[in-house]
C-alpha positions as CSV (number, residue, x, y, z in Angstrom):
1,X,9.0,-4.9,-0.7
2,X,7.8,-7.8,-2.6
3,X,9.5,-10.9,-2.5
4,X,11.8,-11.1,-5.4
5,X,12.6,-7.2,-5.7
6,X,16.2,-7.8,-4.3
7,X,16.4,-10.3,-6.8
8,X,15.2,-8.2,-10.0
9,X,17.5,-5.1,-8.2
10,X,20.9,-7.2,-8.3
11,X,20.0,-8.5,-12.6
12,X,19.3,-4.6,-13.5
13,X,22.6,-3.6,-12.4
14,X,24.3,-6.3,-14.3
15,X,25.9,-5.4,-17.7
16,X,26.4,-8.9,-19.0
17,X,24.3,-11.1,-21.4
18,X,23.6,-14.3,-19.6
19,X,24.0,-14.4,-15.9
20,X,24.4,-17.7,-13.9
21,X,24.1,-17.7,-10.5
22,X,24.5,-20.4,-7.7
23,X,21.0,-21.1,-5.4
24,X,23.2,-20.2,-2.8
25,X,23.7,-16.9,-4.1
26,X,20.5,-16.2,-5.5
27,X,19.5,-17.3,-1.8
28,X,21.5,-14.7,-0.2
29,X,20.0,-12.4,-2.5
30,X,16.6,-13.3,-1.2
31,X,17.8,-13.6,2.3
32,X,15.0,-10.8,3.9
33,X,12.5,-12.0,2.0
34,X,12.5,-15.6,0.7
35,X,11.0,-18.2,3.2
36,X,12.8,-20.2,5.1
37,X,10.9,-23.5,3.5
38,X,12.1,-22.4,0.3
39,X,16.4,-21.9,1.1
40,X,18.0,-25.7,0.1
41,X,14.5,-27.3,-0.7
42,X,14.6,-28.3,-4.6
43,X,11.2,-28.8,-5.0
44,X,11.1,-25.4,-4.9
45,X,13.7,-24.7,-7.2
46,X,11.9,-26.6,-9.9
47,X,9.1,-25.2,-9.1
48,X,7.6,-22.8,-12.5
49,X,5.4,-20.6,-10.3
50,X,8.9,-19.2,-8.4
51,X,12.0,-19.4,-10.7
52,X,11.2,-20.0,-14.2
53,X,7.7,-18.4,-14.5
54,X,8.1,-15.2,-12.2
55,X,8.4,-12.2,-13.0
56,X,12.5,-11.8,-13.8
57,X,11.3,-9.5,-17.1
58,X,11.0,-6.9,-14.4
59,X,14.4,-6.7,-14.5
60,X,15.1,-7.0,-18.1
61,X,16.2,-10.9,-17.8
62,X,14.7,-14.4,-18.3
63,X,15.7,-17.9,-16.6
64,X,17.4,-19.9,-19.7
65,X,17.6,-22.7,-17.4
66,X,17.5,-24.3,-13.8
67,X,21.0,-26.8,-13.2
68,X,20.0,-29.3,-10.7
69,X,23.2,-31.1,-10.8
70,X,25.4,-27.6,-10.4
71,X,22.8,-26.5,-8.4
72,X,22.4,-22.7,-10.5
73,X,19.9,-20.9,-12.5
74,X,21.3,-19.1,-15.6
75,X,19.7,-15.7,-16.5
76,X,19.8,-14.2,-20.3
77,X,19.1,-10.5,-20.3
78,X,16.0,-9.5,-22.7
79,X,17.1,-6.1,-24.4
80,X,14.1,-5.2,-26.6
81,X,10.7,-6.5,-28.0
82,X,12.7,-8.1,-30.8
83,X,15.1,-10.1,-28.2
84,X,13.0,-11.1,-25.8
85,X,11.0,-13.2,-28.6
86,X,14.4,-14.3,-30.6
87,X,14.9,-15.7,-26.8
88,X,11.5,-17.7,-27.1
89,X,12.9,-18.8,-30.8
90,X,10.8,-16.8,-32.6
91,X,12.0,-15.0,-36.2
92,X,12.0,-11.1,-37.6
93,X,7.7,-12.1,-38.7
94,X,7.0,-13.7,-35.3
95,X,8.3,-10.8,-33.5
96,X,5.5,-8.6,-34.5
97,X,2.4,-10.8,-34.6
98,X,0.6,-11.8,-31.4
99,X,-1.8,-14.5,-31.1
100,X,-4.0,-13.4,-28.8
101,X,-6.7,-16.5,-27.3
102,X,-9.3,-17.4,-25.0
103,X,-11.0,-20.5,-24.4
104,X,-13.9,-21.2,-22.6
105,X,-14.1,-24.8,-20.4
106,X,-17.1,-27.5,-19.6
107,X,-16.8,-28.3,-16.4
108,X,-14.2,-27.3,-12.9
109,X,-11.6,-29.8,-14.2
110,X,-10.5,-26.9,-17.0
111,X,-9.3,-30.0,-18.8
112,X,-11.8,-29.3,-22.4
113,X,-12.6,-26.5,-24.3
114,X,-15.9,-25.5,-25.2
115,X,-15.1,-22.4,-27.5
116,X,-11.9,-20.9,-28.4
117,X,-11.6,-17.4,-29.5
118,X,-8.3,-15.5,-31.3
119,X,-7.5,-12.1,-32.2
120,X,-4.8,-11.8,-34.5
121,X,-2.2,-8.5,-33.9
122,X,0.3,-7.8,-36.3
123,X,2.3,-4.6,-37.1
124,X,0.2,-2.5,-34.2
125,X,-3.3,-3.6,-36.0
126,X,-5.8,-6.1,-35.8
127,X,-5.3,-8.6,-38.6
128,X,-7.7,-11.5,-38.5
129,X,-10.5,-13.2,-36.1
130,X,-11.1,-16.7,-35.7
131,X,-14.1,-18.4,-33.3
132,X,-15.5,-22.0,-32.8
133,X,-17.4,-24.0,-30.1
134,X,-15.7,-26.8,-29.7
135,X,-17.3,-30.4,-28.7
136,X,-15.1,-31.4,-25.0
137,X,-16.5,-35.0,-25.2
138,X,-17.2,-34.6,-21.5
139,X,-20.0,-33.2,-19.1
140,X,-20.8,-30.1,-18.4
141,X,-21.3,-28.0,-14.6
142,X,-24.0,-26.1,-13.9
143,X,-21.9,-23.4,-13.1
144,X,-20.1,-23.3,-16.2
145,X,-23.0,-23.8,-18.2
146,X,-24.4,-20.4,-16.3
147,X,-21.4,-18.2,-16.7
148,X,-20.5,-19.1,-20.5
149,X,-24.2,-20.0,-21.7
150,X,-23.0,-23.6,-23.2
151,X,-24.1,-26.5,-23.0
152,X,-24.2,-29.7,-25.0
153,X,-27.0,-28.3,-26.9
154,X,-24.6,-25.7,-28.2
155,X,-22.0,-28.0,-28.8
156,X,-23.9,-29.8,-30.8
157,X,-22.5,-31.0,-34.1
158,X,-19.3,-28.9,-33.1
159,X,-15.3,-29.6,-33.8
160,X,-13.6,-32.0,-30.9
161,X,-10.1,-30.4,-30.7
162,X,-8.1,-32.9,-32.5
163,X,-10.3,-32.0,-35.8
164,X,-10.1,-28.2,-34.8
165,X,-6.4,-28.6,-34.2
166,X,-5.7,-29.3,-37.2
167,X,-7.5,-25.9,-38.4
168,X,-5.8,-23.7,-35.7
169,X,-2.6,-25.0,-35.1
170,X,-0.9,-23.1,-37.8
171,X,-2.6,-19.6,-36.5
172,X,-1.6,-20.7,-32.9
173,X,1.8,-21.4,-33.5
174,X,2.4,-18.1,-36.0
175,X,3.4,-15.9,-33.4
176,X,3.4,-14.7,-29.5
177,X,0.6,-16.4,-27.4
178,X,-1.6,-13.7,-25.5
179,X,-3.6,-14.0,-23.4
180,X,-5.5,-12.1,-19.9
181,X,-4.5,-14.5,-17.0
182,X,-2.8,-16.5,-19.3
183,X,-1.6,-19.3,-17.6
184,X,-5.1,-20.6,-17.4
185,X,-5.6,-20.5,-20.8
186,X,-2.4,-22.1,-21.4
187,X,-2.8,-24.8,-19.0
188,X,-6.6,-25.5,-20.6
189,X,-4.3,-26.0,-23.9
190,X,-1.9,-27.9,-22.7
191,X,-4.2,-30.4,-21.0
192,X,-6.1,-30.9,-24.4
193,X,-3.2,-31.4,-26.4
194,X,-1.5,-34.4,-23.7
195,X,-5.4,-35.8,-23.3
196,X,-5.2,-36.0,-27.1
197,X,-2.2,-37.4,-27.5
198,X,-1.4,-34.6,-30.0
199,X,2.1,-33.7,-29.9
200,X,3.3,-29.8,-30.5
201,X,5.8,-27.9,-29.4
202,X,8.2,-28.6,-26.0
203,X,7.5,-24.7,-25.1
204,X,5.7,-21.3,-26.5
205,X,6.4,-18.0,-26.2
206,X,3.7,-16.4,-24.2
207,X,2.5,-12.9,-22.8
208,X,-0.1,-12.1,-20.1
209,X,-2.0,-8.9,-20.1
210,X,-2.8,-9.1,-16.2
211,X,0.8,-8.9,-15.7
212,X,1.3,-6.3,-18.1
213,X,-1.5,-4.2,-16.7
214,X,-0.1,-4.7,-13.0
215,X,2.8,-3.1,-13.9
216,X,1.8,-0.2,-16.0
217,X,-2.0,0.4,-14.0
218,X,-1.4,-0.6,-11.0
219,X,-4.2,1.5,-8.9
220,X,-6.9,-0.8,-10.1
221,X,-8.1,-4.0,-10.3
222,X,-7.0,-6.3,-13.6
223,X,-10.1,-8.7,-14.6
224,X,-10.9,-8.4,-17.7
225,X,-13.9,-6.4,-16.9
226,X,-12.5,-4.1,-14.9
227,X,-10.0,-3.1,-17.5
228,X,-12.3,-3.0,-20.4
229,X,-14.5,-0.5,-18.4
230,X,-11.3,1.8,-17.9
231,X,-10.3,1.7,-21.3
232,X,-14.0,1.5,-22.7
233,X,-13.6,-1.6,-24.6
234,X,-16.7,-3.1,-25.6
235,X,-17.1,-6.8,-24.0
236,X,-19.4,-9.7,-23.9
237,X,-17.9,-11.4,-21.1
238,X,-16.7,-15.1,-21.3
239,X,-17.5,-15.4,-24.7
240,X,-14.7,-16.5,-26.4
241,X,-14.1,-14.1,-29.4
242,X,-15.5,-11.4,-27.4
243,X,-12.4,-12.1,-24.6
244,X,-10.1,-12.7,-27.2
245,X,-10.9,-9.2,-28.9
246,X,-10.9,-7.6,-25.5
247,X,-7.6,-8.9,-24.8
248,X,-6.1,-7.4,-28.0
249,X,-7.7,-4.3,-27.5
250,X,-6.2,-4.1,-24.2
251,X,-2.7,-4.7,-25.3
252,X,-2.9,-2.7,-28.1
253,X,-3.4,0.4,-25.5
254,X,-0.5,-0.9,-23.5
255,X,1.1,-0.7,-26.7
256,X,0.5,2.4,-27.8
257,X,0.9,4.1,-24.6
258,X,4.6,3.2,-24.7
259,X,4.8,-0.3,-23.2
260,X,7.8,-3.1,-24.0
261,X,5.4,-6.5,-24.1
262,X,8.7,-7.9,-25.2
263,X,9.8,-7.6,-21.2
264,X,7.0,-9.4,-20.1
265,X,7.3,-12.6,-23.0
266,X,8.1,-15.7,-21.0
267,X,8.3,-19.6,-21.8
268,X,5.4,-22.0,-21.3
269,X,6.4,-25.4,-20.7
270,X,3.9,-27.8,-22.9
């Protein structure tokens, strides 16, 4: 049994809309399988990796919010593809376009981008493409240098963010954020936006494809390589366009063999 499954069991047998439960309760809930370090510690309440950023969508629901002060985490349940973005604030358009990205970093600090890659999906089809090195005003690693092939030669006469921002804001913010292992991704943009000082959005709608695939293949292994082999998507891996196509490609399947990727949207915290 995995950790949270009591959890997810008690919200699918709910019939109501938005569900708030005490810590205590949801405690109780997890009493054969949440830690003991965890029960009345607040840190770990607050903490996105267990409440607000796990995997609740298993159940149908997402956390609306985590009350400190009353001490209880509110639950909205997420009926369809359509309501599980509306929940994310996104309209009728939104709801059918995913932006799906990659980016590619400098160094181990994952702070910079060096290239950024997005694949467009609207309406079940691939739309529109969009790929740029990007100059991270910082050093590069050897390593990273070895797996992506950049370096500041590459970079060389290349966008900093803030002037690529400007260009890719409107695609970013046109639609659901995909990507594979998304949260690193995400957390690569969100660290060049604060090191900018460019202010965007409070939080995005977002969908991972790792978490998608662990759900609907779970008898093998979800890198991006590994799924593109079983699916025989063509890849050129970590290049950023190449990813970012891969990663459409791959939802698109889970798509069209029946999958919800409105369960799996959650809120990223910018």
């Amino acid at each position: 049994m995995k950790k949270y499954d009591p959890l997810c069991s008690y919200l699918s047998k709910l019939t109501e809309s938005d569900i708030t439960l005490s810590f205590t309760k949801v405690e109780d809930i997890l009493r054969d399988t949440l830690p003991n370090s965890a029960r009345n510690h607040r840190a770990w309440w607050g903490n996105g990796s267990h409440i607000q950023a796990y995997a609740w969508m298993d159940a149908g629901f997402r956390v609306s919010e985590v009350d400190f002060v009353s001490e209880c985490v509110s639950f909205r349940k997420i009926n369809s593809l359509s309501d599980g973005k509306a929940a994310c604030g996104e309209d009728n358009h939104q709801a059918n376009r995913f932006i799906v990205f990659d980016v590619e970093t400098p160094n181990r600090y994952n702070d910079r981008m060096s290239a950024i890659g997005v694949t467009v999906i609207e309406d079940g089809i691939i739309k529109d493409s969009f790929f740029s090195y990007v100059n991270p005003e910082t050093f590069f690693d050897f390593f990273n240098t070895q797996i992506t092939g950049i370096d500041e030669d590459t970079v060389a006469g290349a966008p900093a963010f803030p002037e690529l921002w400007k260009t890719i804001a409107p695609i970013m913010g046109s639609g659901i954020l995909v990507a594979h292992n998304a949260v690193f991704d995400l957390a690569v943009l969100k660290k060049c936006l604060l090191g900018y000082g460019i202010d965007w959005k409070d939080r995005i709608p977002y969908c991972c494809t790792v978490r998608m695939g662990r759900a609907i293949l779970p008898q093998i292994k979800h890198s991006l390589d590994v799924v593109c082999r079983y699916y025989g998507i063509p890849l050129s891996h970590h290049q950023a366009d190449s990813d970012s196509k891969a990663c459409a490609e791959i939802l698109l399947r889970y798509m069209k063999g029946g999958a919800d990727p409105g369960k799996y949207v959650k809120e990223y915290r910018l």
